[in-house]
ZAGU-748134 format. One record per residue: residue in three letters; x, y, z of N, C-alpha, C, O in turn. Coordinates in steps of 0.02 Angstrom, whole numbers, plus 50000, padded with zeros to 5 digits. Layout:
<pts>
ALAXYZXYZXYZXYZ ...
</pts>
This chain:
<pts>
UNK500434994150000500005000050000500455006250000500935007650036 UNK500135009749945500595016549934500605019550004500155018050043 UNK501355025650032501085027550069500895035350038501005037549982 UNK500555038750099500195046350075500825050150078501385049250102 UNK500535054450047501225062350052501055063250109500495062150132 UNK501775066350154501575071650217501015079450214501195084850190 UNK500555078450235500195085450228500925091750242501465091750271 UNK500525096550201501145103350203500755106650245500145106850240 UNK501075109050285500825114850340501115119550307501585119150268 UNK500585127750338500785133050318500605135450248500855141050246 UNK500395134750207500285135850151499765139050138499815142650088 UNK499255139150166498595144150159498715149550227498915148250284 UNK498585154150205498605159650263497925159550303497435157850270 UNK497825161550378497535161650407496825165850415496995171550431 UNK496245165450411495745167850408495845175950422495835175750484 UNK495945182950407495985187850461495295191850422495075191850364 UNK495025196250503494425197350482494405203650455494955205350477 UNK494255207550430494215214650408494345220150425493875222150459 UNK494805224650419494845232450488494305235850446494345236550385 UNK493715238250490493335242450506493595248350502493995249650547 UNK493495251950467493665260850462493165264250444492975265550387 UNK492805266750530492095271150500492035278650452491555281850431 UNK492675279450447492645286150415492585281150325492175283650287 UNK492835276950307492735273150242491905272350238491565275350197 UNK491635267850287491055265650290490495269250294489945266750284 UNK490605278050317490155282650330490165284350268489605283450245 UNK490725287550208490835287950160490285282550076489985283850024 UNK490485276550119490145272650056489505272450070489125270950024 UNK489235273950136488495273050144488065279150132487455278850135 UNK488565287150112488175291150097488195292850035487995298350015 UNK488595285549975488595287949924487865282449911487425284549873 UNK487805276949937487455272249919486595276749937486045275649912 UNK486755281149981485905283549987485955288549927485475289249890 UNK486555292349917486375297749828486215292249785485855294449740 UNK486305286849778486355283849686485545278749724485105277449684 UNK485465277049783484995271749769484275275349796483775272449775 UNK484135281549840483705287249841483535291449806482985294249799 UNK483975292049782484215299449723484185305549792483845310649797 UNK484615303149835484735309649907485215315749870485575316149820 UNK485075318649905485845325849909486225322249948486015318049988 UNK486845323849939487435323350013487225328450052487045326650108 UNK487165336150037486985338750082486645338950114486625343150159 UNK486125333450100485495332550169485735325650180485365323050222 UNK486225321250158486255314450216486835314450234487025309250261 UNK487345320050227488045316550244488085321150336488485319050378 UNK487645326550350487645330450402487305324550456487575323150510 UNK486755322050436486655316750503487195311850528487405310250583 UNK487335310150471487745304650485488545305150512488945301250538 UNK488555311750492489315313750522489015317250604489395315050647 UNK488785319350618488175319650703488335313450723488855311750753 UNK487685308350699487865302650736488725299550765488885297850822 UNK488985299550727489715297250717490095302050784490475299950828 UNK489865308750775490085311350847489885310950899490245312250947 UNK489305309150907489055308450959489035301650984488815299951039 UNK489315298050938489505288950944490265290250997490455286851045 UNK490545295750968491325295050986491635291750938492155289050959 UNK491505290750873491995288450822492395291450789492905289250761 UNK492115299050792492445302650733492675310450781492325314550812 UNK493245310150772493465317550776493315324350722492855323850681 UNK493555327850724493645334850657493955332050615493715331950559 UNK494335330050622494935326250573494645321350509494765320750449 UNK494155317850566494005310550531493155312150476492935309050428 UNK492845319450524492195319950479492505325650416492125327450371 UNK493295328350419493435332750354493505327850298493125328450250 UNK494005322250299493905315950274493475312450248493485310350190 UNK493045311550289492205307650271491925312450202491745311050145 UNK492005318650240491715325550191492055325150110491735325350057 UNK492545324750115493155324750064492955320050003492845321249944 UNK492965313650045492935308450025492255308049975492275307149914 UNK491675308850012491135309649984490945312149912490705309449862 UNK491315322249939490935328549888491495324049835491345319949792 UNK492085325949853492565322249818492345317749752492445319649695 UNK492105312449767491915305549725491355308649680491305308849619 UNK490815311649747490255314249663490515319149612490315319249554 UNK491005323449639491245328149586491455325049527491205326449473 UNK491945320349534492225319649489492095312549478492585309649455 UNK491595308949487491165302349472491285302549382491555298049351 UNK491065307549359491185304149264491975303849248492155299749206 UNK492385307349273492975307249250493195300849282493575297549246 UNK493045298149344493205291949383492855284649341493045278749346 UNK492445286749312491895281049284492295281349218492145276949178 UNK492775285549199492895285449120493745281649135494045278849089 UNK493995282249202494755280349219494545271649216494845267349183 UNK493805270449269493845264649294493525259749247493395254149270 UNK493345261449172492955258349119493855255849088494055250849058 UNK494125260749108494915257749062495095250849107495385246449075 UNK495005249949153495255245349198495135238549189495515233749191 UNK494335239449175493865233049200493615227549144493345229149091 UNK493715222449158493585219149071492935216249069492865210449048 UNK492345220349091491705221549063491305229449062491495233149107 UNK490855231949022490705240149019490225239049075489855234649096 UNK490465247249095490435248749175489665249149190489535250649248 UNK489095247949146488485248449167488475238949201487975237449232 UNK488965234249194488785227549225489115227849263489275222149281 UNK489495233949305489915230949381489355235149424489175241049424 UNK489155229049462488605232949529488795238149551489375239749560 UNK488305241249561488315249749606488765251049670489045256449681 UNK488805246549704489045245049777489665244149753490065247949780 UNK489895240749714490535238149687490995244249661491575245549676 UNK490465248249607490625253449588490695260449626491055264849602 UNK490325261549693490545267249726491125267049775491415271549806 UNK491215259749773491885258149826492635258349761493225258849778 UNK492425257849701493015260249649493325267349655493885269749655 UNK492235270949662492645277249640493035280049720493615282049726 UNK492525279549773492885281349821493815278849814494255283149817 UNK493975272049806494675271949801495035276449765495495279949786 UNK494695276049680495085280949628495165287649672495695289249699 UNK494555291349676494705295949709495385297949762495805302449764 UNK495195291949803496075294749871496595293649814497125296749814 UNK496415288849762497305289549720497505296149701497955300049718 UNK496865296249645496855302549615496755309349634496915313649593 UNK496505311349691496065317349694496305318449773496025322949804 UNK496825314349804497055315649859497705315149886498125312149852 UNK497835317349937498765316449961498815310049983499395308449994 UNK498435306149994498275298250005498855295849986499035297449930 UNK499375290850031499755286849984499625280749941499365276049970 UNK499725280249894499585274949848499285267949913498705266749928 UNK499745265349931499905260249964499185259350009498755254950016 UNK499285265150031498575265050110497855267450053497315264950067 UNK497905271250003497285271249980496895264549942496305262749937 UNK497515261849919497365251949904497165250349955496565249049954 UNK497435249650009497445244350066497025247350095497115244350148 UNK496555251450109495935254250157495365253250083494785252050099 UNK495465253550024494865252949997494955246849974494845247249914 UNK495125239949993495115235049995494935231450055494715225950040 UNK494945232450113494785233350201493995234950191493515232250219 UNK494005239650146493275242350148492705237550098492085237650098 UNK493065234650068492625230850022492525226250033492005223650013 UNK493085222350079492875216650150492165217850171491625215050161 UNK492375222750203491825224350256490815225850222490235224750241 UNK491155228550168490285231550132490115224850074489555222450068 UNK490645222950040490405218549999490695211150001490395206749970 UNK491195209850033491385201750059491815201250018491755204949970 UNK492475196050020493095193849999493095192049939493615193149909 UNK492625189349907492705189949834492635194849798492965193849746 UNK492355200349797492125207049790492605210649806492635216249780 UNK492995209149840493805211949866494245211149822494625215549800 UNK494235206149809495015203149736494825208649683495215212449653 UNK494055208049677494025212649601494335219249637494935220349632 UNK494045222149661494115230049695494845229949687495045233649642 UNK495405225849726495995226449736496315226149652496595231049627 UNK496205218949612496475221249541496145228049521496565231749495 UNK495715229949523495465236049470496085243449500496415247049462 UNK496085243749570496245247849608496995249949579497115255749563 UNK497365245549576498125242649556498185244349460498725246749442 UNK497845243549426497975248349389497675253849379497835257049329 UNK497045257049435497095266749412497815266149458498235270049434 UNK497995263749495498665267349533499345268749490499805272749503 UNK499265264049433499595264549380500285270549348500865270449330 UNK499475276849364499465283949324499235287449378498865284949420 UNK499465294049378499155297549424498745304349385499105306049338 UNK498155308749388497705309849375497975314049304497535313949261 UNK498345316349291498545319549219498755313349177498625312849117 UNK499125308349217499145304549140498595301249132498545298949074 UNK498015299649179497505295049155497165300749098496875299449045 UNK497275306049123496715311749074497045310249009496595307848974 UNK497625310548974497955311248934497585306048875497325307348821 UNK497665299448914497295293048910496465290748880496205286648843 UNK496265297148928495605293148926495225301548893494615300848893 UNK495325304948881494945312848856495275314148790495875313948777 UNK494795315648751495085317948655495275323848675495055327248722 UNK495865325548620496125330948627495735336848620495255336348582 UNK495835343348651495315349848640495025349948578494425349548563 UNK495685350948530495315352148467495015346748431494635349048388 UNK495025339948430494765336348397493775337648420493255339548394 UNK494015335448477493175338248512493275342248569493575338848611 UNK493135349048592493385352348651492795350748699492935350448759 UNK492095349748677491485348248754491785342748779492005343048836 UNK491825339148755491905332548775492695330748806492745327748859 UNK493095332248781493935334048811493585339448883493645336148936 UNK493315345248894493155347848949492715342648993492795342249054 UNK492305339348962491865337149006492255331949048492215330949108 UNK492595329349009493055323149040493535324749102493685321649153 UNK493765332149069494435332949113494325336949171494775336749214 UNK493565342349186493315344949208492625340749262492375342749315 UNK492515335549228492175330549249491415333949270491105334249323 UNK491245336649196490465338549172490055336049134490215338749081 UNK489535332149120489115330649069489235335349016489295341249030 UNK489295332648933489465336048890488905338448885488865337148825 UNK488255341748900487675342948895487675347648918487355352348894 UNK488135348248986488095353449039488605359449013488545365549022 UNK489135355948977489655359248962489375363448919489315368948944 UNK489115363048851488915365148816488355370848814488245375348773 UNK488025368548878487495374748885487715379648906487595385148882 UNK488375377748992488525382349021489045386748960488975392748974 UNK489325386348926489855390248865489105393848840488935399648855 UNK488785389948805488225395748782487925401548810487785406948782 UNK487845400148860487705405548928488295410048943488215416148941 UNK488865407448958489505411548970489565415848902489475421848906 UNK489715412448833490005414548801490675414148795490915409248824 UNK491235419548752491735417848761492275412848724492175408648680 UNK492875414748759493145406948726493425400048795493065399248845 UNK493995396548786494115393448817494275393748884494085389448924 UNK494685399648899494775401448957494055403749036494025402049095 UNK493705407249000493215408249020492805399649048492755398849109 UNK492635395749016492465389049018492605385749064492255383649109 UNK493375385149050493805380349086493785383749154493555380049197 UNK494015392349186493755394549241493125391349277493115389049334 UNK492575391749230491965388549273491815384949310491555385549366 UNK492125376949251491955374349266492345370949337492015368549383 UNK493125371349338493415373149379493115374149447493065370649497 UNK492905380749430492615383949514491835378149540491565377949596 UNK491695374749488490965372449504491385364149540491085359749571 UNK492125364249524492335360449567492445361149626492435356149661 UNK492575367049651492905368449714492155369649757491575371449744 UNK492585367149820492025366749882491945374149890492425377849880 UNK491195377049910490895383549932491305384749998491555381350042 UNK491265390749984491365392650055490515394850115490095398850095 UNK490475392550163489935393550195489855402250237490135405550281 UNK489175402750176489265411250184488565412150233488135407750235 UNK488525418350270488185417950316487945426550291488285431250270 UNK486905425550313486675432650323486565434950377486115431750406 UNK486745439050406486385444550447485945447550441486005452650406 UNK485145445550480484675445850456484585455050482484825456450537 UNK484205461250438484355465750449483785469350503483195469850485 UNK484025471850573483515473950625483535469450666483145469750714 UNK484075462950657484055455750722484815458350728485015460250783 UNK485265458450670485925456350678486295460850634485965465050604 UNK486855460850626487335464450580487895458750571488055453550600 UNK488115462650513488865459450493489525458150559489805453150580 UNK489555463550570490015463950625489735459850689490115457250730 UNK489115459550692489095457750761489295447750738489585443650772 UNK489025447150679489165441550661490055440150657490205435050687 UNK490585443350630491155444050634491405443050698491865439150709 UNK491105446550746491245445750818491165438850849491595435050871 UNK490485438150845490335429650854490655423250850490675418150883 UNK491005426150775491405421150747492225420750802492575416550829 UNK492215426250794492945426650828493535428150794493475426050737 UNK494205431450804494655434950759494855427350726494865421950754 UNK495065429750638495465426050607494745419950577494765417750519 UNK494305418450612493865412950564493295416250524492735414650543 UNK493315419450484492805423550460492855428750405493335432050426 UNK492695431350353492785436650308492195441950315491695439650342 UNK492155447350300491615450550283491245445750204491555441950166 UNK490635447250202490655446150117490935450650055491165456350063 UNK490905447749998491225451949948490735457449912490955461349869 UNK490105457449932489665461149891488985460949912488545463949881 UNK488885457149966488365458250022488445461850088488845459350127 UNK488075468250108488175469150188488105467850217488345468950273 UNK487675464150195487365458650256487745449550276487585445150316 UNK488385450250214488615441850212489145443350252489475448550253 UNK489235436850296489935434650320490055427650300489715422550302 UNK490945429450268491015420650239491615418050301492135420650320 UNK491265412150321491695409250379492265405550347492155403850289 UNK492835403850373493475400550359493465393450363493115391350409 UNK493875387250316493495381650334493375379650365493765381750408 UNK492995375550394492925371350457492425374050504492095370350540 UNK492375380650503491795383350531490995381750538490605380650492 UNK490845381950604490175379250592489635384050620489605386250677 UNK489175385350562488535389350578488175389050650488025393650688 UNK488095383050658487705379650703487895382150781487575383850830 UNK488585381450764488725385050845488725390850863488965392250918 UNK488445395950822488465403050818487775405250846487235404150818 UNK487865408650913487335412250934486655414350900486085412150908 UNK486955420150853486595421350812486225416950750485715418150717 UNK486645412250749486205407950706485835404250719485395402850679 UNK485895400450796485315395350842484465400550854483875398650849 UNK484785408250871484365412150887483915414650822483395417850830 UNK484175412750755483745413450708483925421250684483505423950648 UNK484405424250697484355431850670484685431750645484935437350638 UNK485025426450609485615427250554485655419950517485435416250560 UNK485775417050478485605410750427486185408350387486705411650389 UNK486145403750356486685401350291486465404950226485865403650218 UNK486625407850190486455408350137486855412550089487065417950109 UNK487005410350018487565409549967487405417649958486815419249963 UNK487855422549945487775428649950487675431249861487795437049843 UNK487485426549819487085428349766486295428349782485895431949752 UNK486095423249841485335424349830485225430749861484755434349845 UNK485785432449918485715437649952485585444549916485115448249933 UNK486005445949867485985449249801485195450849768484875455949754 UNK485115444649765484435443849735484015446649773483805451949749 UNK483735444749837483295448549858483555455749876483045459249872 UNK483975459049891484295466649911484035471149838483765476749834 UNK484255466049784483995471149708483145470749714482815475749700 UNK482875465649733482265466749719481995473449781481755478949769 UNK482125470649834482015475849893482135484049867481805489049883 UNK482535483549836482885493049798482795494849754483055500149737 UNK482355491249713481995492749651481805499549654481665501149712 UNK481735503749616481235509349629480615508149618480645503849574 UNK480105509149627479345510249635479005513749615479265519249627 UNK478525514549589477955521449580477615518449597477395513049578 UNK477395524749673476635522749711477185519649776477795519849788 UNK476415516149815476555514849890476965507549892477065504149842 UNK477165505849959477775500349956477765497150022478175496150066 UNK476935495750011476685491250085476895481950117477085479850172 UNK476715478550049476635471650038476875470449982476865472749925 UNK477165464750022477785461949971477485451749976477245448250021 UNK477675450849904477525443249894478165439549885478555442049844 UNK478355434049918478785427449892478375423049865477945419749894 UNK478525422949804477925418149779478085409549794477705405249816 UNK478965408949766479315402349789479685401849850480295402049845 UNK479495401349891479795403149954480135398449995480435399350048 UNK480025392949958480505387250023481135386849998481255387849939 UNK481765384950058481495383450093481615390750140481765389550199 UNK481565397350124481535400850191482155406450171481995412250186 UNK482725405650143483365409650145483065417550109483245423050130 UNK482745416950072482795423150032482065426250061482005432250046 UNK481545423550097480845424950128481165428750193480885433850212 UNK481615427050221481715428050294482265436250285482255440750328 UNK482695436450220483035442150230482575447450195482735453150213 UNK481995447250146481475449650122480965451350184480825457250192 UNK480785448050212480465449550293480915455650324480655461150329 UNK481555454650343481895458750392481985464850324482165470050352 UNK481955466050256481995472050243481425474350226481405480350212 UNK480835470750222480275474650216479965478650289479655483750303 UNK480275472650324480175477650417480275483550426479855487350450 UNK481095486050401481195489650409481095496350358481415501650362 UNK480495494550303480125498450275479205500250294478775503550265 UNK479215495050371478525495950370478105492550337477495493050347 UNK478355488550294477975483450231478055477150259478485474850295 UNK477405474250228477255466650283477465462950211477585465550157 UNK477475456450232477755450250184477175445250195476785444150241 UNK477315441350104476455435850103477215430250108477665433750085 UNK477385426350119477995419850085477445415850082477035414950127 UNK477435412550008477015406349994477325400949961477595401849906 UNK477325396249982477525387949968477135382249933476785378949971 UNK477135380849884476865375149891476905368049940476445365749973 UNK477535365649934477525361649974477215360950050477665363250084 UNK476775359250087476855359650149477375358550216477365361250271 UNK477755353950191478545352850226478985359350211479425361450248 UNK478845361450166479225365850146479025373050169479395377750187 UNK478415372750164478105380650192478255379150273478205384150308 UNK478365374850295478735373150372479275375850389479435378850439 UNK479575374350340480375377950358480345385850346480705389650378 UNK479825388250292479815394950268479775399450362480075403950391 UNK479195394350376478795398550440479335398750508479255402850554 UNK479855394150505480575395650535480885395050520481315390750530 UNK480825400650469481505404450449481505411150451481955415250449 UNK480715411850457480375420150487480095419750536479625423650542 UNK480225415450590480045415750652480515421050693481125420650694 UNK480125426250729480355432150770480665437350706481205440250713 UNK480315437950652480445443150601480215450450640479655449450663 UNK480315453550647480195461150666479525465350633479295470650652 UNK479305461050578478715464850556478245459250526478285453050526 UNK477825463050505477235459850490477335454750431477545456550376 UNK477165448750444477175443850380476645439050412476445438450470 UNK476465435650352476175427650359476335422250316476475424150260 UNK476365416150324476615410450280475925403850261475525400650294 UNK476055404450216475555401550175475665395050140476085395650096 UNK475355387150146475495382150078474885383750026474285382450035 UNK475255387749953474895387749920475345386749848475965386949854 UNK475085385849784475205384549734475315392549691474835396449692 UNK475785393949665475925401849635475665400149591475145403549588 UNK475685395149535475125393649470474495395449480474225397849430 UNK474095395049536473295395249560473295400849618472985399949670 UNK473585405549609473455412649656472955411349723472335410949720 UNK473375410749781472535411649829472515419149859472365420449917 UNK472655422949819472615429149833472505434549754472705433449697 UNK472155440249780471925444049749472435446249693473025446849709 UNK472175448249602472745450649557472725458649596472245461449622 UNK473395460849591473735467549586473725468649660473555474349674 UNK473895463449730473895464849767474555465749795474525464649855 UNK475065467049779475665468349804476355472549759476545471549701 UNK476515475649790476835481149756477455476649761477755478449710 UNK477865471649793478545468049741478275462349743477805461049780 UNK478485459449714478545451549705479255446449685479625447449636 UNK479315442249721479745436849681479535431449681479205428649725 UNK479765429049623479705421649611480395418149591480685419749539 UNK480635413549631481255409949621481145402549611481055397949651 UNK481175402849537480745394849522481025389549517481565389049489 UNK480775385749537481055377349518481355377049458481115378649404 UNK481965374549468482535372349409483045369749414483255367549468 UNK483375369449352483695361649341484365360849404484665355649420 UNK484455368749433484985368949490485765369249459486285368049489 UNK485695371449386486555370749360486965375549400487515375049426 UNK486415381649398486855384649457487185384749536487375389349571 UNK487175379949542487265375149610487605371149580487155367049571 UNK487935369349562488415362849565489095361849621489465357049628 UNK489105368249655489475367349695489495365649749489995364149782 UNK488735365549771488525362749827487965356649823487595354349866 UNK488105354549736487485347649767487755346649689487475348249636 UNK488545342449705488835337249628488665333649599488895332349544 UNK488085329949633487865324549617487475327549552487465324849496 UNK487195332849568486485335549530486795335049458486395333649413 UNK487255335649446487685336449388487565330349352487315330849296 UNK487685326049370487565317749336486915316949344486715313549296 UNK486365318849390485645316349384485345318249330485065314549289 UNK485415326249329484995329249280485015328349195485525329849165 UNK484595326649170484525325749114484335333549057483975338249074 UNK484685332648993484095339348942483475339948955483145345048960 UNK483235331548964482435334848956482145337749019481565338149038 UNK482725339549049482425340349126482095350349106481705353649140 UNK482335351649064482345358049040481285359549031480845362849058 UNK481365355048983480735352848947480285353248996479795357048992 UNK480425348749057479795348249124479825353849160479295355349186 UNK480215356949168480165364649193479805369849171479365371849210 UNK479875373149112479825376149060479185380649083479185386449104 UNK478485375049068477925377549082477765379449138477315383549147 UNK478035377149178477935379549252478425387849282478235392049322 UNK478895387549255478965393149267478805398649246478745403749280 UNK478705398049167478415404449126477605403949159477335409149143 UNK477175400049194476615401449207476755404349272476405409149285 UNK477185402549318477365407649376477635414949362477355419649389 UNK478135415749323478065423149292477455425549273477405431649281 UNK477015423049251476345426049233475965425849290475555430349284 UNK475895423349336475695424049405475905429049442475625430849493 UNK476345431149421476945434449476476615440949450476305443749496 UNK476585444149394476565448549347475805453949360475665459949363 UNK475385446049367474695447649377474655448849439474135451949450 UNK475145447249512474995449449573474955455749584474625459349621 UNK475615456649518475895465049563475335469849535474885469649493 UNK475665475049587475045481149541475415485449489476025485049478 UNK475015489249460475375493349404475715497349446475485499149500 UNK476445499649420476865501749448477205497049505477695499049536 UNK477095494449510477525487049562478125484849518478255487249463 UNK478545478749555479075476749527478925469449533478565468149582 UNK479105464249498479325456549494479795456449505480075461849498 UNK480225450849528481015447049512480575443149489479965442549494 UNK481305438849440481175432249416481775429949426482225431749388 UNK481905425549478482485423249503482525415749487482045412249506 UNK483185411849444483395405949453483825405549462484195410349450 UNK484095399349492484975395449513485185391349452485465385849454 UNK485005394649400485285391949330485655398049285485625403949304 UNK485905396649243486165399649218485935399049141485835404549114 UNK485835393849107485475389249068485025395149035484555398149060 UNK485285395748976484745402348943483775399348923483315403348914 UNK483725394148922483235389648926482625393648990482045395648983 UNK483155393649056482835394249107482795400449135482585400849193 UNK483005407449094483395414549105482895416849062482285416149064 UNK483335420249015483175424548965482635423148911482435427848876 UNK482405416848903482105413848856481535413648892481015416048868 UNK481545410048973480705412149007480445417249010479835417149004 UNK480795423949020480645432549028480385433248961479785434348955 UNK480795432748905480545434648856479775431948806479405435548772 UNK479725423448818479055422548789478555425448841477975424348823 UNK478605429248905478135428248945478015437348929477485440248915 UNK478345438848933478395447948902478025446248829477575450448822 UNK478035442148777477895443848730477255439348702477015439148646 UNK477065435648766476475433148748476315425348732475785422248739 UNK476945423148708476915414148693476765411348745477065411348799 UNK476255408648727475655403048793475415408348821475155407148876 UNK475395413048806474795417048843474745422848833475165424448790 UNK474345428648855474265434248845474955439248848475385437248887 UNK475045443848822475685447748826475545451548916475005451648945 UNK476135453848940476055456048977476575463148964477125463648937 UNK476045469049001476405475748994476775478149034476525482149074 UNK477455476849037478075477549091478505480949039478485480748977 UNK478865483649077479505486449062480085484749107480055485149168 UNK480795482149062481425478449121481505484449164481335490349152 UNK481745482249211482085488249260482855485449261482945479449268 UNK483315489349254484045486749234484255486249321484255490449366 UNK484415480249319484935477649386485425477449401485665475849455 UNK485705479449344486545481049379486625485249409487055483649449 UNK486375493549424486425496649460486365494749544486615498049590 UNK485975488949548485585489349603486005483549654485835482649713 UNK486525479949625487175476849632487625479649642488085476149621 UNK487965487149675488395492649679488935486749670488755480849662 UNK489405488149671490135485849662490475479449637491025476849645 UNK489845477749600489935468549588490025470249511489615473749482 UNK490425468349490490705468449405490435461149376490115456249394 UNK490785463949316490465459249242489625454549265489485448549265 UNK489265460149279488435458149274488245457049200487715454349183 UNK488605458749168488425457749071488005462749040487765466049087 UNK487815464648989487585467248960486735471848996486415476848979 UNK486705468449031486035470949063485415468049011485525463248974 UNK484875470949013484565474149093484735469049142484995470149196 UNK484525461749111484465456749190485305457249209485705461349186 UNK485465450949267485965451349271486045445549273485555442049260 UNK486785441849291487035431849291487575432849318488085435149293 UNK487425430049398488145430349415488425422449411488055417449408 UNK489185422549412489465415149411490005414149490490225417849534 UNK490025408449476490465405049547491125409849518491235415149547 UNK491495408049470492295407149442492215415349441492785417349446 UNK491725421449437491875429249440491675432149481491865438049484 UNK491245429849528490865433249579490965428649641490935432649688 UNK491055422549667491265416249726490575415349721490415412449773 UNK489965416549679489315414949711489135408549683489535403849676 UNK488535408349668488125403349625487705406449583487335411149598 UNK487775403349524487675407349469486765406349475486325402349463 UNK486865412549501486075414849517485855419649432486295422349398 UNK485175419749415484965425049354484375427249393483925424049422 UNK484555435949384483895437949402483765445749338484125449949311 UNK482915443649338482535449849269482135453449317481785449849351 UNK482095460949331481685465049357481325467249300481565468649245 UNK480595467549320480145467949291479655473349317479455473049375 UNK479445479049267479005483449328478325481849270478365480949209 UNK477735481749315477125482349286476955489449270477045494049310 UNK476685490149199476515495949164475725496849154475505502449145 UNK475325491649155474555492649141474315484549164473725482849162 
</pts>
């Protein structure tokens, strides 16, 4: 009888179980609620970085990280999806979702961070243990090992056509924009390359968190003070903005728990200050928000109509939303009321208010700096589903005011679709009756803020102004 071989010891390595790294795992679970909710980060990544402190898991350190990690990945998700399609030897619509946000999170620390090669492999392989199990690991780890390959200029080199062969598409890649987006925003800008590439640029970089001082609660300075020397700026073109330094948090600010001072991007701030300074013919009692949630531009419209003696209507559709409107003007100094109603279906009388705004639902291009994701969700035809709804709110808006009153027509787009093209069929009658207005030019009413463009309306951008490319058309009623 044959005998057996000696068994070999040692030859398989020993079971080891996974390191846990909650700043990884907070990361993949707030990309998995954007792609499988269709969430913002900015409304799920703030709980979850709370919880985590109040667990004792996470220091400052570990939720800038989490943060990083996150905005990080959605920013630049198409340029990451175009690195990690080179990698993988099937097209990237058949590698699972889960599979795929734990790629890009890795690509990302290669690419898009001071991460060392070594530890950004070896933690997004740890992590793929842990969320998707050991076979799901091998892939993650080969794919990982060649983006590490190249580091983020030569993958571009690689994977983006040169400018001139196709330049949207070379920007969109290298800029990491839908060529859709690219293309509109240049149409809107104008210009040539430089201008573009600025943009889109700045629609990469994280906001800075700008703060109002609501006017008759608070001031600039007292807000400056609050903050404390060295964390804080005045704003650049609001009197009422203070921009805090990173890391700063609203929340712990006196004035902001107490409600007399708020977050808000110092273009919308803009927006309502021009409408507020409009000139007038006739009296300047009542003032309308026609879109009012959730609250930022109702609440500094409240504190300057106070201090004209003029009461405020803020109306919402949403009811969750007319919630937040009603605290966000809670302890306003003057007369207002808040309302859930529909601006398409008026529950109030025509020509009852001498201003009005309406800041309508849209596609949000002007925001990309604070909600990246939106960038990859939104589709062209998203244009299409808007459209009618806002040109019938301009016509609502139009019919509130009285003769001699003023409109805004305020969007967070830039998108001539959603600007200049709604003002104008609604002035001239397409889908509906003409209406008799005359522009009121807004650049004046912006003192010290350059390249507003040609007028009358105005468009500000992130990359020339630090804002969000807010568009606003003053409109005065004539008959």
């Amino acid at each position: 009888m044959s005998q057996q071989p000696p068994r070999r010891h040692g030859t398989r390595k020993p079971y080891r179980r996974p390191k846990k790294d909650p700043v990884r795992i907070l990361a993949f679970e707030a990309l998995r609620a954007v792609d499988e909710r269709d969430a913002y980060a900015n409304l799920v990544l703030p709980p979850l970085l709370r919880k985590a402190r109040e667990g004792g898991e996470f220091d400052s350190r570990d939720a800038a990280l989490a943060t990083e990690l996150v905005y990080g990945s959605l920013r630049r998700q198409g340029t990451y999806d175009a690195i990690v399609a080179q990698c993988v030897d099937r097209p990237l619509r058949e590698v699972d979702p889960p599979v795929l946000d734990v790629l890009t999170l890795g690509a990302h620390q290669l690419l898009g961070t001071r991460i060392p090669t070594h530890a950004a492999v070896s933690a997004s392989v740890e992590l793929a243990r842990v969320v998707l199990g050991d076979g799901r690991a091998k892939f993650v780890n080969a794919v990982l090992r060649k983006v590490a390959a190249h580091d983020l200029d030569g993958w571009l080199e690689r994977v983006a056509p040169e400018y001139d062969e196709d330049p949207e598409e070379h920007l969109g890649i290298v800029h990491a924009h839908p060529r859709w987006i690219v293309s509109a925003l240049w149409d809107a800008l104008g210009g040539g390359r430089a201008g573009i590439e600025d943009l889109l640029e700045a629609d990469n970089e994280r906001p800075e968190v700008t703060l109002v001082a609501r006017p008759g609660r608070a001031t600039a300075e007292e807000l400056l003070a609050a903050v404390g020397e060295g964390g804080a700026l005045p704003g650049r073109w609001s009197p009422y903005a203070v921009r805090l330094a990173e890391g700063g948090e609203p929340g712990a600010l006196d004035p902001v728990r107490e409600g007399r001072a708020g977050v808000q991007d110092e273009g919308s701030q803009l927006v309502a200050i021009a409408l507020a300074d409009a000139p007038l013919d006739g009296p300047d009692r009542v003032w309308l928000d026609g879109c009012a949630g959730p609250g930022g531009k109702a609440a500094l419209l409240g504190a300057l109509a106070a201090e004209r003696g003029a009461a405020l209507l803020a109306s919402e559709k949403q009811p969750h939303r007319a919630r937040l409107v009603a605290r966000a003007l809670d302890g306003n100094p003057g007369p207002y009321a808040v309302i859930a109603a529909d601006g398409t279906r008026p529950a109030w009388r025509p020509g009852a208010f001498d201003r009005v705004l309406v800041d309508v639902p849209c596609t949000g291009l002007g925001a990309l700096r604070r909600r990246p994701e939106a960038r990859w969700r939104r589709r062209p035809e998203d244009l299409e589903g808007f459209a009618p709804l806002q040109r019938e709110l301009l016509r609502q808006a139009l019919a509130a005011v009285r003769v001699g009153g003023v409109v805004g027509y305020a969007t967070c787009s830039p998108h001539p679709a959603e600007t200049r093209a709604v003002v104008e069929d609604v002035i001239k009658g397409r889908g509906g009756g003409a209406a008799a207005v005359e522009w009121v030019d807004a650049r004046p009413l912006m003192p010290g803020v350059p390249a507003l463009g040609d007028g009358p309306d105005v468009q500000l951008w992130p990359h020339l102004h630090g804002t969000d490319a807010m568009y606003l058309a003053l409109l005065r009623r004539t008959d």
